[in-house]
MARBA-3410 file (N, C-alpha, C, O; in Angstrom, 1 decimal):
157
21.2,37.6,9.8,21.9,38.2,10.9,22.3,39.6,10.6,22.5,39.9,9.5 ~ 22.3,40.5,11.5,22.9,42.0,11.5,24.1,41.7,11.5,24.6,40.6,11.5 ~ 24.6,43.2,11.6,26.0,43.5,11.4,26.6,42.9,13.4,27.5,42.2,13.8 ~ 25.9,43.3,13.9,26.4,43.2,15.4,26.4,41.6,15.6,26.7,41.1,16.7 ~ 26.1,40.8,14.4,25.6,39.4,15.1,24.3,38.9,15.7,24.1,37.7,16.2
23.6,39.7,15.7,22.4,39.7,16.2,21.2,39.1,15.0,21.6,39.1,13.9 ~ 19.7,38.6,15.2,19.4,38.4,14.4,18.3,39.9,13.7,17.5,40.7,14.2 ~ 18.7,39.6,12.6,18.3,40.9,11.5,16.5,40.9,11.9,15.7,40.0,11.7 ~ 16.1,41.9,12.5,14.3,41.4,12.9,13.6,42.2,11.5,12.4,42.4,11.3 ~ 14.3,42.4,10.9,13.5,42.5,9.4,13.5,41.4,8.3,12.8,41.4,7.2
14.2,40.5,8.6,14.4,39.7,7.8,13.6,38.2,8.2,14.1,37.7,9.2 ~ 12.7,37.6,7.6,11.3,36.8,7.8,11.5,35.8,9.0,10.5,35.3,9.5 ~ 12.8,35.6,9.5,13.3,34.9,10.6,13.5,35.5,12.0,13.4,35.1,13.1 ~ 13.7,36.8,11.4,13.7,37.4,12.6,12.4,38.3,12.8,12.4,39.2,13.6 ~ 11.4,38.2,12.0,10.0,38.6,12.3,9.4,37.9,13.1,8.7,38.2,14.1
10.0,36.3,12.4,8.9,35.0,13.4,9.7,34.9,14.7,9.2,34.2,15.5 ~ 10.7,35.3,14.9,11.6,35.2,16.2,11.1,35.9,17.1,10.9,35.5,18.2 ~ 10.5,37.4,16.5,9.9,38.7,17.4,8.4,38.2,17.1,7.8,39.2,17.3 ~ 7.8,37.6,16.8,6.1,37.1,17.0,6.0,36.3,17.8,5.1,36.3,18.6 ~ 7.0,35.4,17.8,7.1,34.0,19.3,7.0,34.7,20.4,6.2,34.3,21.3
7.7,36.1,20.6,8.0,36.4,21.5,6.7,37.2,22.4,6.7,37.2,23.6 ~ 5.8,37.7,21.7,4.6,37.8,21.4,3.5,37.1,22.2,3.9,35.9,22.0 ~ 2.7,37.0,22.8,2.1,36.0,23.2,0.4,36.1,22.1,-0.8,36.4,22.4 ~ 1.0,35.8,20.8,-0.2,35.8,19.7,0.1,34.4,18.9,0.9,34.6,18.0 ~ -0.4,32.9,19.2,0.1,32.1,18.4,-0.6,32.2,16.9,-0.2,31.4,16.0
-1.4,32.9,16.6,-1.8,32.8,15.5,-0.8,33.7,14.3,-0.8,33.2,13.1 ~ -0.1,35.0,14.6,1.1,35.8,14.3,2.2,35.1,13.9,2.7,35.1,12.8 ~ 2.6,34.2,15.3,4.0,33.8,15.4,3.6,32.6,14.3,4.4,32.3,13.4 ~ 2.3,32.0,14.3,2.3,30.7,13.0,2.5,31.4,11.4,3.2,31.0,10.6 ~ 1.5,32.6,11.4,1.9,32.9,9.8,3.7,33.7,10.0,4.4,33.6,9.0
3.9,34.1,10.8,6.0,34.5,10.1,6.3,33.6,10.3,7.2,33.5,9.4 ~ 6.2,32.3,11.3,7.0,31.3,10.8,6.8,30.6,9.7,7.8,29.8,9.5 ~ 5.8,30.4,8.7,5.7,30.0,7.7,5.8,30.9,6.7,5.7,30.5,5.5 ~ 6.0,32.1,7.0,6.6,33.1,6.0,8.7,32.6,5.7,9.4,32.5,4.8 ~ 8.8,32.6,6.9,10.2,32.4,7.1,10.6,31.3,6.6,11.8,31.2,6.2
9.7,30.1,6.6,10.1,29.0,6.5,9.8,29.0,4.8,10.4,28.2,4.0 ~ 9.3,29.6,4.6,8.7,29.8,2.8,10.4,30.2,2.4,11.2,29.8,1.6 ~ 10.4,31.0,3.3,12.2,31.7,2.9,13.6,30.5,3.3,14.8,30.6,2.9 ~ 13.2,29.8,4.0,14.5,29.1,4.6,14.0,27.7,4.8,14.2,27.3,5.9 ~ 13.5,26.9,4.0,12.9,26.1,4.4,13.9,24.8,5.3,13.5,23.8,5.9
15.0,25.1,5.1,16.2,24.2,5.9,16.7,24.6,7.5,17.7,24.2,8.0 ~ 15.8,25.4,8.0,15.7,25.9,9.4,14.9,25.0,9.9,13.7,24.8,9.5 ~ 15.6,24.4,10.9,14.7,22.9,11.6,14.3,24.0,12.9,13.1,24.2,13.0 ~ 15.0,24.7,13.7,14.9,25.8,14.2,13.7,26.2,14.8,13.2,26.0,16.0 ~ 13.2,27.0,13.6,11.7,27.1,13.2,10.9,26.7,12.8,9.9,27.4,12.7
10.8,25.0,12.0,10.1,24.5,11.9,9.8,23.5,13.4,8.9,22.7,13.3 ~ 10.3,23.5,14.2,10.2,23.3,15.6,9.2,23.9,16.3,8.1,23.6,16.7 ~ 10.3,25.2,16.2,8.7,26.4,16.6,7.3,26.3,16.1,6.3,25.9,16.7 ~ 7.3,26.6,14.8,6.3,26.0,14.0,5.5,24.8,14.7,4.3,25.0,14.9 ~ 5.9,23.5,14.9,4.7,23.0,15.5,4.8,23.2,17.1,3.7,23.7,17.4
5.3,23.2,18.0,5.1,23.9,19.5,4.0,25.2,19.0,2.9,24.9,19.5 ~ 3.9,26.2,18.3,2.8,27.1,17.7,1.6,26.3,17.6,0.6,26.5,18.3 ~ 1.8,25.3,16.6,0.5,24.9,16.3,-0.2,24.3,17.1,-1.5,24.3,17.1 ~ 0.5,23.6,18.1,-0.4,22.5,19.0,-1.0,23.8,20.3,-2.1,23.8,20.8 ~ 0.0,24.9,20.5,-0.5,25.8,21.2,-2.2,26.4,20.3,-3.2,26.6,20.9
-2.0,26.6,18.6,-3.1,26.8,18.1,-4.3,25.8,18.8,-5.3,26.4,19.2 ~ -4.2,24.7,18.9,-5.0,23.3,19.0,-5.0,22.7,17.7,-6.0,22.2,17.3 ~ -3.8,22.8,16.9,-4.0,22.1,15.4,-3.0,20.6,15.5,-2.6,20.1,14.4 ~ -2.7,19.9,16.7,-2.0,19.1,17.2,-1.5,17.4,15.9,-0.6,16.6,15.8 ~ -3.0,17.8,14.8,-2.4,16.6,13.5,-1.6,17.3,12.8,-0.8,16.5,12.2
-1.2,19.3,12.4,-0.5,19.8,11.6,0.9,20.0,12.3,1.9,20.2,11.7 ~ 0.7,20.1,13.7,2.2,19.8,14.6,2.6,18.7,14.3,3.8,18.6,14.3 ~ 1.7,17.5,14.0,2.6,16.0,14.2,2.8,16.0,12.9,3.7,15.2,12.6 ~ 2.5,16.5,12.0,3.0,16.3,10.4,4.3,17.2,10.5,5.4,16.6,10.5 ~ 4.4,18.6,10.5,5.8,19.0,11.2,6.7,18.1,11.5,7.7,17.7,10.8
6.4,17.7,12.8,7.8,17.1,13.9,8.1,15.8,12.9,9.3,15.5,12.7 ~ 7.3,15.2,12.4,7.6,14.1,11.9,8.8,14.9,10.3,10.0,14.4,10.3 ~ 8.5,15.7,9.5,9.1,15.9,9.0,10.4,17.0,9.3,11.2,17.5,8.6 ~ 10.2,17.1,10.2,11.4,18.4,10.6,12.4,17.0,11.4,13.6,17.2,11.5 ~ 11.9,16.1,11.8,13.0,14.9,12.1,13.7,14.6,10.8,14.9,14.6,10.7
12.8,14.3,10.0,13.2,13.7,8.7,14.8,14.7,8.4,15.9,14.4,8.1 ~ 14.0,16.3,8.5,15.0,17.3,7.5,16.6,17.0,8.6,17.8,16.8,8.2 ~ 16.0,16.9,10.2,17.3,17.0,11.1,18.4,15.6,10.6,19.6,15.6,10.5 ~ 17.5,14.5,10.5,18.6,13.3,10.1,19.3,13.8,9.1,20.4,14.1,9.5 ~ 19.0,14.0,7.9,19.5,14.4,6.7,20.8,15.2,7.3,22.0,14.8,7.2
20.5,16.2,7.9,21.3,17.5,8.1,22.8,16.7,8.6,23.8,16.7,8.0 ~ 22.3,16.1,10.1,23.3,15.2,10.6,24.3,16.2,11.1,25.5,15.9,11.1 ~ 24.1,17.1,11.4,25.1,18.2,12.1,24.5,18.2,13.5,23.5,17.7,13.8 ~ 25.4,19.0,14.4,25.6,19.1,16.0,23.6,19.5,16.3,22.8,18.9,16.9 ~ 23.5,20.8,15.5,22.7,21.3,15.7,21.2,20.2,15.4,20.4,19.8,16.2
21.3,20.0,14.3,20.4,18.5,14.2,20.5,17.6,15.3,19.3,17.4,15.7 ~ 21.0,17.2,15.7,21.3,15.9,17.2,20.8,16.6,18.0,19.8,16.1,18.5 ~ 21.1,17.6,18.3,20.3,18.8,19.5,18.7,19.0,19.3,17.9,19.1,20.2 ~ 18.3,19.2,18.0,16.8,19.3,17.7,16.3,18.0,18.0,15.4,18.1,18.8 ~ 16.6,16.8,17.6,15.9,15.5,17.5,15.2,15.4,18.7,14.1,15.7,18.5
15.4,15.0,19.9,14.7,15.1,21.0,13.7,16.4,20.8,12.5,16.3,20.6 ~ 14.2,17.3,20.9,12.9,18.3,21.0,11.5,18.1,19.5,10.3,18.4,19.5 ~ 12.1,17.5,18.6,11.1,17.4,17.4,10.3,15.9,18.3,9.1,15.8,18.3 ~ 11.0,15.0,18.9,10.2,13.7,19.6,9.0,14.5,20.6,7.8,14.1,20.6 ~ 9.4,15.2,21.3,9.1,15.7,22.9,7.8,16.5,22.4,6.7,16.4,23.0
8.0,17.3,21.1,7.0,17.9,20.3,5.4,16.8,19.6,4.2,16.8,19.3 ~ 6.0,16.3,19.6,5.4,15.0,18.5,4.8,13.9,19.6,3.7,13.3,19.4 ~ 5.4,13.8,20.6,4.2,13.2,22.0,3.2,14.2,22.2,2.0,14.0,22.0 ~ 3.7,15.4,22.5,2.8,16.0,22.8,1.5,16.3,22.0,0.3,16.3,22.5 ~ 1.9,16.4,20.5,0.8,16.6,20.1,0.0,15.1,19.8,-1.1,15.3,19.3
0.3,13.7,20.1,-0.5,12.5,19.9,-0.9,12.8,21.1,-2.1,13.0,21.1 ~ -0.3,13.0,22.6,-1.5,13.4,23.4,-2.6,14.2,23.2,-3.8,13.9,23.4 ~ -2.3,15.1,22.9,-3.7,16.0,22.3,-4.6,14.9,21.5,-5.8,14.7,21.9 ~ -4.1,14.4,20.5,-5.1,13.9,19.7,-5.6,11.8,19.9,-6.0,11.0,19.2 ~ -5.0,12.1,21.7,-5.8,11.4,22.4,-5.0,9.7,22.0,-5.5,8.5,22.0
-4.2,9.9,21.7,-3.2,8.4,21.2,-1.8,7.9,21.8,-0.7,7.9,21.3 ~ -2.3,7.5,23.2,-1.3,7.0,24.2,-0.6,6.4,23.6,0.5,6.7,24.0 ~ -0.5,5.2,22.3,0.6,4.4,22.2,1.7,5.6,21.1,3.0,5.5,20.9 ~ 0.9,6.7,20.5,2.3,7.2,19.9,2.9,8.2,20.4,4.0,8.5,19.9 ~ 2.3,8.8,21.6,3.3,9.6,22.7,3.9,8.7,23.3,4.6,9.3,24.2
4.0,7.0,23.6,4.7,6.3,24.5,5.8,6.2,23.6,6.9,6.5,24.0 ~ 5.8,5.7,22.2,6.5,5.6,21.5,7.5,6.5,20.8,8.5,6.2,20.2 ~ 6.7,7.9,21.2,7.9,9.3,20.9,9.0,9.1,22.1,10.2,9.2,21.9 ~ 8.4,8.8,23.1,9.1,9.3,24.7,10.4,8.2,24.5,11.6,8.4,24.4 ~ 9.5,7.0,24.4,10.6,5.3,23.9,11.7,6.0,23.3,12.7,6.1,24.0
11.7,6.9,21.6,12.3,7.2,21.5,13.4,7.9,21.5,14.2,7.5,20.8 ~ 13.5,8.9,22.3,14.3,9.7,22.8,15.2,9.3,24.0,16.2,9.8,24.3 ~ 14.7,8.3,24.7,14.8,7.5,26.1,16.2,6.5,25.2,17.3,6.2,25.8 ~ 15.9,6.2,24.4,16.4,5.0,23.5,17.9,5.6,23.4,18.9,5.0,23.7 ~ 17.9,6.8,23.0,19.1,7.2,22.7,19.9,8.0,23.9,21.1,8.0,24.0
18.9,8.9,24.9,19.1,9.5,26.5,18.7,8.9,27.3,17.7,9.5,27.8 ~ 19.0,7.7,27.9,17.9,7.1,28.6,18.0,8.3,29.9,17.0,8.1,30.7 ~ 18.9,9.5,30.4,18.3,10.1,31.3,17.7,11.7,31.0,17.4,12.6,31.8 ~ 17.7,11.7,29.5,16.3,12.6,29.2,15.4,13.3,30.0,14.3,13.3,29.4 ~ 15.2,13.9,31.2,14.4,14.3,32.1,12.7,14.2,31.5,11.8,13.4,31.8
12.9,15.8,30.5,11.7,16.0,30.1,11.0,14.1,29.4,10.0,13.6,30.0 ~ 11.3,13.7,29.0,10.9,12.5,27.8,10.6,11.2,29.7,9.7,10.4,30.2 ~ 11.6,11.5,30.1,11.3,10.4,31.4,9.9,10.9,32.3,9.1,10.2,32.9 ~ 9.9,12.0,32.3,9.3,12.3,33.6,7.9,12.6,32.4,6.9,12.9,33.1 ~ 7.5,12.7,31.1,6.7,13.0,30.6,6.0,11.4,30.5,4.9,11.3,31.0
6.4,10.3,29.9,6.4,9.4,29.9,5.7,8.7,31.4,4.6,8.1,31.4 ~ 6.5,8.8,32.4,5.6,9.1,33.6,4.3,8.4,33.5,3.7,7.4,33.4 ~ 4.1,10.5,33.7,2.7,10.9,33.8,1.8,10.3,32.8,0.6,10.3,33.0 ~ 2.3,9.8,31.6,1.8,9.4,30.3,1.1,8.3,30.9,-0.1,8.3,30.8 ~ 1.7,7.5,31.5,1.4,5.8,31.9,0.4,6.0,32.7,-0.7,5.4,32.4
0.7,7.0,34.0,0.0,7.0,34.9,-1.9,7.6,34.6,-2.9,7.3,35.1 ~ -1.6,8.6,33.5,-3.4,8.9,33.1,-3.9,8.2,32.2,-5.0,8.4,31.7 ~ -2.9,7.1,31.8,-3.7,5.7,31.2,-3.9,4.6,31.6,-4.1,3.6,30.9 ~ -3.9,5.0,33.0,-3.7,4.1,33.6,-2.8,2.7,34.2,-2.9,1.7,35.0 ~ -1.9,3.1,33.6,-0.5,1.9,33.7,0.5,2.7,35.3,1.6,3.3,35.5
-1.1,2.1,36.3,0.5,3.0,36.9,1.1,2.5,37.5,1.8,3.3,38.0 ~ 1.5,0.8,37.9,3.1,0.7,38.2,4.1,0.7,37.0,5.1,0.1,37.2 ~ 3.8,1.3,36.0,4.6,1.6,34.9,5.2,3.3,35.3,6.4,3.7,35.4 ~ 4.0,4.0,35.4,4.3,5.5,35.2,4.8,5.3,36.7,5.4,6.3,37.0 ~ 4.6,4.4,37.6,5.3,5.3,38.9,6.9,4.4,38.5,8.0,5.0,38.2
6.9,3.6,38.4,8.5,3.2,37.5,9.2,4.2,37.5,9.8,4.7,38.5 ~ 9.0,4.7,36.0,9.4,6.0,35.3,9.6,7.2,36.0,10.6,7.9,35.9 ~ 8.9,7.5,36.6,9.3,9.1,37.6,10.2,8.9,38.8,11.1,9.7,39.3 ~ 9.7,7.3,39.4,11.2,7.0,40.2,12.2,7.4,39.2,12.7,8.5,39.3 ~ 12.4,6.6,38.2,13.8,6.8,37.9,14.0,8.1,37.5,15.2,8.4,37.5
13.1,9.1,37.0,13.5,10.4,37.0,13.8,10.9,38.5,14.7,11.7,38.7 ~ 13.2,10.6,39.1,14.0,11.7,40.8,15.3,10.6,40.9,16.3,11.1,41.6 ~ 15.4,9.7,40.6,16.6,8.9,41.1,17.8,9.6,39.6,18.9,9.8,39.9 ~ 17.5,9.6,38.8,18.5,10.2,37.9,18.9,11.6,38.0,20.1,11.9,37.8 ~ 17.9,12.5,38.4,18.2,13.6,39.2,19.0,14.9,38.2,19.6,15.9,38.5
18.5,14.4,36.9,19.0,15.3,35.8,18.0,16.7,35.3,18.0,17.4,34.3 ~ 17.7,16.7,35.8,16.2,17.6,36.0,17.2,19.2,36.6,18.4,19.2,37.0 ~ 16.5,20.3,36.5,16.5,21.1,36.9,16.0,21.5,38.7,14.8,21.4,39.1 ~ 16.9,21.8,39.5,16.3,21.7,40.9,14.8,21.7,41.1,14.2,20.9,41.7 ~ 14.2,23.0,40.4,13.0,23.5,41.1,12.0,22.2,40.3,10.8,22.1,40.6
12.5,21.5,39.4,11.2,20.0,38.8,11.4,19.2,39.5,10.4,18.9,40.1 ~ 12.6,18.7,39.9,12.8,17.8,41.1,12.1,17.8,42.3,12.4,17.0,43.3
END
């Protein structure tokens, strides 16, 4: 952090902060693994880090990530950890969809749903999940109850 509070953009966190920002995923992947070389207790950025990768198309080195950046967030067990958990799940469907594995993006969504059952993103992703595998009085289920939960942002609704 700078003196103003801000984050320090010289310092390997705030390199990969200003490379995200960037529309170069291949940049923003090596500072965040520079940073993370430096901090490796930033779930933060190891978040970013796989959202990066699956943007790369490297979607088995995202799901090795999310799976362990869950691990580091339980450990942590702070505000900020509870707040990542869902996003490391939501990360971690995404990339078993890429790599073409409906039961373990149903089973990321399950769990996030488990703990938020009105979760927007995880309901309404889940959805769609059902429905391009075919399960669709399952996935139309599911997105009812996302317009009926209504926890969404107007313009998704």
């Amino acid at each position: 952090m700078s003196e103003s509070g801000g984050m320090d953009k010289n310092s390997a966190a705030g390199r990969a902060i200003e490379a995200l920002r960037t529309d170069n995923p291949e940049e923003a992947a090596k500072a965040l693994l520079e940073a993370l070389r430096e901090d490796p207790e930033r779930i933060d950025l190891m978040h970013a880090l796989a959202v990066t990768q699956i943007r790369r198309g490297h979607p088995r080195d995202a799901l090795a990530i999310t799976i362990q950046g869950e691990e580091l967030a339980r450990a942590q067990g702070d505000q900020t950890a509870a707040m990542m958990l869902p996003q490391f799940l939501l990360t971690r469907a995404a990339a078993f969809e890429d790599l073409y594995d409906p039961d373990g993006a149903k089973q990321s969504f399950l769990g996030i749903l488990e703990h938020e059952p009105q979760n927007p993103r995880a309901r309404q992703g889940l959805g769609h999940l059902l429905l391009g595998w075919g399960q669709t009085q399952a996935g139309l289920k599911h997105l009812q109850t996302y317009l009926a939960d209504a926890q969404d942002e107007p313009d998704f609704l």
